[in-house]
C-alpha positions in Angstrom: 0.0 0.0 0.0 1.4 3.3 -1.1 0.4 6.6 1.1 1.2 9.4 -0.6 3.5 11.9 1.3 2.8 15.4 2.2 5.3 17.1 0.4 5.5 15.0 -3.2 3.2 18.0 -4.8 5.4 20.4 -3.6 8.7 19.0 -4.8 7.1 18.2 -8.4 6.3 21.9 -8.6 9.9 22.7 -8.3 11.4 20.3 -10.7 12.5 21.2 -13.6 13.1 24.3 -12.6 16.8 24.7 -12.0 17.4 24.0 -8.6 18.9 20.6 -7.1 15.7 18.8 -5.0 17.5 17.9 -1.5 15.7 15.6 0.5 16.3 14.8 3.7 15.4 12.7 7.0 16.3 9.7 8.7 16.5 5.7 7.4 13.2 4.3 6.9 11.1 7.6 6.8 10.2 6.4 3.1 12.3 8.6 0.8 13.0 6.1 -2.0 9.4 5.0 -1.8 8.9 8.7 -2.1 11.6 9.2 -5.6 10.2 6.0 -6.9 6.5 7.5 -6.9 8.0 11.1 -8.2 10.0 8.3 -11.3 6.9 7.0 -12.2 6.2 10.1 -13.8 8.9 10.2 -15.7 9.3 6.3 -16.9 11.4 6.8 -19.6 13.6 9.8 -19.3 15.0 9.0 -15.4 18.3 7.5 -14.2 18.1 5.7 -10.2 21.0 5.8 -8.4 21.3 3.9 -4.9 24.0 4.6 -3.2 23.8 1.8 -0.5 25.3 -0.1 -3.4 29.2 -0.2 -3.5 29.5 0.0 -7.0 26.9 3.0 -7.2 29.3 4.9 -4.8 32.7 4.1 -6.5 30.4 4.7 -9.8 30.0 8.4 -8.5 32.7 9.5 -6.7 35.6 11.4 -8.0 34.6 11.2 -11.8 34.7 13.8 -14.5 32.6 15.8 -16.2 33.2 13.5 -19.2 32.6 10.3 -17.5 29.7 11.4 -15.7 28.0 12.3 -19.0 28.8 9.0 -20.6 26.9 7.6 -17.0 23.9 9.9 -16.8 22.9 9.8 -20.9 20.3 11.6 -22.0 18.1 11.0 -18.9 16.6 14.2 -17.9 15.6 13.5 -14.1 18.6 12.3 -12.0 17.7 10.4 -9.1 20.8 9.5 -6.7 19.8 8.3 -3.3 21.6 8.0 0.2 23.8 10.8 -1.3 25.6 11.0 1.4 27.3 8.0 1.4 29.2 9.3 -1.8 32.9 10.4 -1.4 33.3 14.1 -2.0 29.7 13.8 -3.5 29.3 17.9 -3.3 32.3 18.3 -6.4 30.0 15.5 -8.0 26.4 17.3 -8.1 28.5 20.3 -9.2 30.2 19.4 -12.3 26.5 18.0 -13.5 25.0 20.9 -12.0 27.5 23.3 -14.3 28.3 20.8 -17.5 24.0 19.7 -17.5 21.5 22.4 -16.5 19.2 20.4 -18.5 19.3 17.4 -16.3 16.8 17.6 -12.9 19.0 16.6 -9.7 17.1 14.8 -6.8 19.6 13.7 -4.0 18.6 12.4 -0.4 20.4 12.2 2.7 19.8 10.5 6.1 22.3 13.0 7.5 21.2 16.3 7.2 25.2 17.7 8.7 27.0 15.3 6.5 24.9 16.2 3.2 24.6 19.9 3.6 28.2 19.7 4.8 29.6 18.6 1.7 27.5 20.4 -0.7 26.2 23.7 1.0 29.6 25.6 -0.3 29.6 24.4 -3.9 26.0 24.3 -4.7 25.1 28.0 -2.7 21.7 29.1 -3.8 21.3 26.1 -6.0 19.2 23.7 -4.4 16.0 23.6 -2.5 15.9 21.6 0.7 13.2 19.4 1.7 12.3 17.1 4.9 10.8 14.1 5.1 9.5 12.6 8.8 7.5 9.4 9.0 4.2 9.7 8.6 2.2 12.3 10.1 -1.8 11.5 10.9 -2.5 13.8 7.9 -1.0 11.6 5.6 -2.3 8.2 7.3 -5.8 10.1 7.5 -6.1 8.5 3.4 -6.5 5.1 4.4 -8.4 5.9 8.1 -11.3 7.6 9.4 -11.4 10.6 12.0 -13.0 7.4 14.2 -10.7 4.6 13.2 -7.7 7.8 14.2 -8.5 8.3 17.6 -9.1 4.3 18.2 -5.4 3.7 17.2 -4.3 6.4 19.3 -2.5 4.2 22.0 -1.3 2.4 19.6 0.4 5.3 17.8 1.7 6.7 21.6 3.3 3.1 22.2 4.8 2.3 18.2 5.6 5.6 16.5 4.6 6.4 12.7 6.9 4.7 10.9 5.9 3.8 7.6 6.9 0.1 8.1 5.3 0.2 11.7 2.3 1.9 10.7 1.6 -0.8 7.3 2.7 -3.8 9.4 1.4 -3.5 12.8 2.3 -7.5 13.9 6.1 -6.4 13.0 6.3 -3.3 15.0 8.4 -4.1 17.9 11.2 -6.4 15.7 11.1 -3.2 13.2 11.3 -0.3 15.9 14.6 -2.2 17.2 15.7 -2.7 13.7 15.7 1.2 13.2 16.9 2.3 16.6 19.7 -0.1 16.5 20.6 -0.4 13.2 19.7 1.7 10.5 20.0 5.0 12.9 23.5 3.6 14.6 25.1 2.4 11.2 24.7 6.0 9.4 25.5 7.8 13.4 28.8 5.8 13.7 30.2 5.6 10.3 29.2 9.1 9.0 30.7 10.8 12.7 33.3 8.0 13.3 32.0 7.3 16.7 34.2 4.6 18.9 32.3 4.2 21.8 28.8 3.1 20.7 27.6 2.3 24.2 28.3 5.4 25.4 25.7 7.2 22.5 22.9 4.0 23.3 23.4 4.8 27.4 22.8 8.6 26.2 20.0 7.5 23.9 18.4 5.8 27.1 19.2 8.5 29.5 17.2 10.9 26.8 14.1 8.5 27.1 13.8 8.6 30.5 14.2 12.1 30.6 11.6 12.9 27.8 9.8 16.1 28.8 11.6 17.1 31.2 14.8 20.1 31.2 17.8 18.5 30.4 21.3 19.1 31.8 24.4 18.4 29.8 26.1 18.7 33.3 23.9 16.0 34.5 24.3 14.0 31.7 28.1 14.0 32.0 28.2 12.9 35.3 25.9 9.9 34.3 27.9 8.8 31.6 31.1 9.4 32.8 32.2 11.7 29.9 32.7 15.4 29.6 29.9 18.1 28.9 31.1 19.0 25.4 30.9 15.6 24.1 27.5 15.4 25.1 26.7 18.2 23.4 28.3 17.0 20.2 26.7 14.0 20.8 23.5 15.2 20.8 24.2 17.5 17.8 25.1 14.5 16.1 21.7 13.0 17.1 19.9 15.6 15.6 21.3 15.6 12.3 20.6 12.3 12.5 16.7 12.6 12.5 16.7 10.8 16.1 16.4 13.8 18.2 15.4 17.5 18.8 15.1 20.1 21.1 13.2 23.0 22.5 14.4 25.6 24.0 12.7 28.0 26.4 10.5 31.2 25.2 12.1 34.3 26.4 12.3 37.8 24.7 15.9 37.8 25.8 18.2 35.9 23.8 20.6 36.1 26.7 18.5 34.5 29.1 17.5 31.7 26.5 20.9 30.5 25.9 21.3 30.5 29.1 18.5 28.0 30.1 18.1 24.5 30.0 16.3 22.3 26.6 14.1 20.0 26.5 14.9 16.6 24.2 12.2 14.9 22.4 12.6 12.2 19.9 11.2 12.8 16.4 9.8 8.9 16.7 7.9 7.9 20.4 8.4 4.1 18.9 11.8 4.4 18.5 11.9 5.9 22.0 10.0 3.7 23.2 12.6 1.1 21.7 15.6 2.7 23.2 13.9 2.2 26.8 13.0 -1.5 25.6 9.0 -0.7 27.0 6.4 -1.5 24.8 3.9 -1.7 27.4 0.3 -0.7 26.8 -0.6 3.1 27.7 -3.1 1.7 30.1 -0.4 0.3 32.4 2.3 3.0 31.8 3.3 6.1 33.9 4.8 8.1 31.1 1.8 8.2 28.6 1.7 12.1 29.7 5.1 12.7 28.5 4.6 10.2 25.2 1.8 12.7 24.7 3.1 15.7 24.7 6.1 14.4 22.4 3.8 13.0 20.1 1.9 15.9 19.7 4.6 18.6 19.3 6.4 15.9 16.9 3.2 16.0 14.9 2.7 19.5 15.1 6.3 20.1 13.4 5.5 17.7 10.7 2.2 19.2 10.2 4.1 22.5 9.4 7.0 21.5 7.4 4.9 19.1 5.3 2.8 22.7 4.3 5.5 24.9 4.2 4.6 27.0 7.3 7.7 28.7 8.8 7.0 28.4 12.9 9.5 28.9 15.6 9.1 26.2 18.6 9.8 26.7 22.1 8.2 25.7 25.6 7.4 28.2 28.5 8.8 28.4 32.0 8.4 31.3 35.0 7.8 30.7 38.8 7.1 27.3 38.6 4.4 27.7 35.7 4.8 25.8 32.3 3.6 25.9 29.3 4.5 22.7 26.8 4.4 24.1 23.6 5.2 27.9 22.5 4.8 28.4 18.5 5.5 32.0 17.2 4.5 31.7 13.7 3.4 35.0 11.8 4.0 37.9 14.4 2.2 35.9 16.6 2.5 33.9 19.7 0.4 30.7 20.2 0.6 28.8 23.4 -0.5 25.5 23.6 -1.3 22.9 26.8 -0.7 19.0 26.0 -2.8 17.0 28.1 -4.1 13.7 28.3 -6.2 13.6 30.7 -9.7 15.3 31.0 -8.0 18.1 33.7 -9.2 21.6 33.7 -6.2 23.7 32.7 -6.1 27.2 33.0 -3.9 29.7 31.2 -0.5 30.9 33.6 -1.5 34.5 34.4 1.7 35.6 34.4 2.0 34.9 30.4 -0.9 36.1 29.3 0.1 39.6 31.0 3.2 39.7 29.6 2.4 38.6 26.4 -1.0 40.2 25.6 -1.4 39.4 22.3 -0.6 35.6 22.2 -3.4 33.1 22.6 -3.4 29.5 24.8 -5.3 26.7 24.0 -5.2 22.9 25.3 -4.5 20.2 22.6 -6.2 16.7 24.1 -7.7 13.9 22.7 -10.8 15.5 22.3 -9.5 18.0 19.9 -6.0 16.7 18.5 -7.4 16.0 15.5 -8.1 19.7 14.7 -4.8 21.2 15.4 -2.7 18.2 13.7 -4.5 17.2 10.8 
């Protein structure tokens, strides 16, 4: 079964159109699935190009203009996929770029760093950038109902939205610890040449337990037995990897804001949940609050991106009042209260006075469905 993604229509409307198509996000999201459906449309004029494969990559890699035209042919749309894995693949894209303006370039990545890394300085202003996440309830809304939706809720809190999880539900525990332990650590340890991989998995843990709450690099450090930089490289490095990202907190003062603690969530509760090794039903769990409020702001993000809406995230703290999710999108602060539970919640005083414009709403699952679909 093929769902179509979010953001196909608006990478067809660039192509052709002089710009590189970067596509980015982590393994298993669905990114060939999604350049196979874009091919499709172009059956006879495109050129596929997996790098995964050994000979694709020595294929690609330090070749000349010459040879690379004797490669490509007369196939318009160029497809090449898991571009990163490509030696020096930047100085590749930009001798077709330069000898072929003809020829349509779609590349994806798994790595965002490593990708833009080695083609942000040679392809400046040539290429458009697009992210792919796993599926968002928008896009799985095609094959079920509003009803069916908010049945498979706990199921969604529990497993995640991969693609693979979401189409094979019997599967989903075997393939959430595929892709938290394979597919995420192979691209993390080769791409950033990591040596201690139990080091990054203790991390990864220490993150899931954490989820939703202020995390300390200090803290972590101490746990780990490793210094507070290399946390925070390694959880750079976890980011760019599509396994992680943070909030940080709301203030009008930049100062004060890089001064404050984040919050990590994981773009994937499943492969959180995978990472903790608890796949527990939501009935008998005590952090379904906290799988909540990261699923929620995950989906909100996709949501977004998948429509092109530029929104700045953050969460709220002052004198011991919170606020989970701050979005500043347009001018205009909206402040939003993640609960699972059927608890009254009023608005912190103390934000709604200082910022007067903004407004505060409660997402729950009563009413998720209207602010992520």
């Amino acid at each position: 079964m093929i769902i179509k993604r979010a953001i196909q229509d608006r990478i067809e409307k660039y192509l052709f159109k002089g710009k590189i198509i970067a596509i980015y996000g982590a393994r298993q999201v669905g990114k060939t699935t999604l350049v196979k459906e874009i091919i499709k449309k172009h059956p006879d004029d495109s050129i596929y190009l997996n790098c995964d494969e050994p000979d694709i990559r020595a294929l690609l890699s330090d070749k000349t203009s010459t040879e690379l035209k004797f490669i490509l042919g007369d196939k318009k749309l160029v497809v090449i996929d898991e571009a990163q894995r490509v030696k020096n693949i930047g100085i590749t894209l930009k001798l077709i770029v330069d000898n072929f303006p003809e020829k349509q370039l779609v590349v994806t990545g798994s790595s965002s760093f490593d990708l833009t890394g080695e083609i942000e300085e040679p392809l400046t202003g040539r290429k458009l950038d697009f992210y792919l996440y796993p599926f968002s309830l928008e896009e799985i809304s095609q094959i079920y109902s509003p009803l069916e939706i908010k049945r498979l809720l706990p199921q969604f809190l529990v497993y995640g939205m991969y693609p693979e999880v979401v189409l094979k539900p019997h599967m989903s525990q075997e393939i959430l610890k595929s892709i938290a332990f394979s597919y995420a650590f192979k691209d993390v340890f080769k791409l950033y040449q990591i040596r201690n991989p139990e080091v990054l998995e203790k991390l990864l843990q220490a993150l899931a337990l954490q989820l939703g709450n202020e995390v300390s690099y200090n803290e972590l450090s101490t746990i780990l037995g490793i210094d507070k930089n290399t946390v925070a490289n390694y959880i750079r490095i976890l980011e760019q990897a599509f396994i992680v990202f943070k909030l940080s907190p709301f203030s009008r003062n930049l100062r004060n804001e890089l001064k404050k603690l984040r919050k990590v969530f994981f773009y994937d509760v499943g492969v959180r949940n995978a990472y903790i090794n608890n796949f527990n039903p939501i009935e008998i769990r005590d952090d379904v609050g906290k799988l909540w409020e990261n699923f929620v702001i995950t989906e909100r993000i996709k949501l977004l991106n998948n429509h092109e809406l530029a929104a700045n995230f953050y969460f709220w703290r002052k004198n011991n009042k919170e606020i989970d999710l701050i979005e500043e999108r347009g001018g205009k602060l909206f402040a939003y209260e993640i609960k699972w539970g059927k608890k009254r919640v009023r608005p912190p005083k103390i934000f709604l006075e200082t910022y007067k414009n903004s407004e505060f709403s409660v997402i729950s699952q009563d009413n998720f469905q209207e602010f992520l679909i």
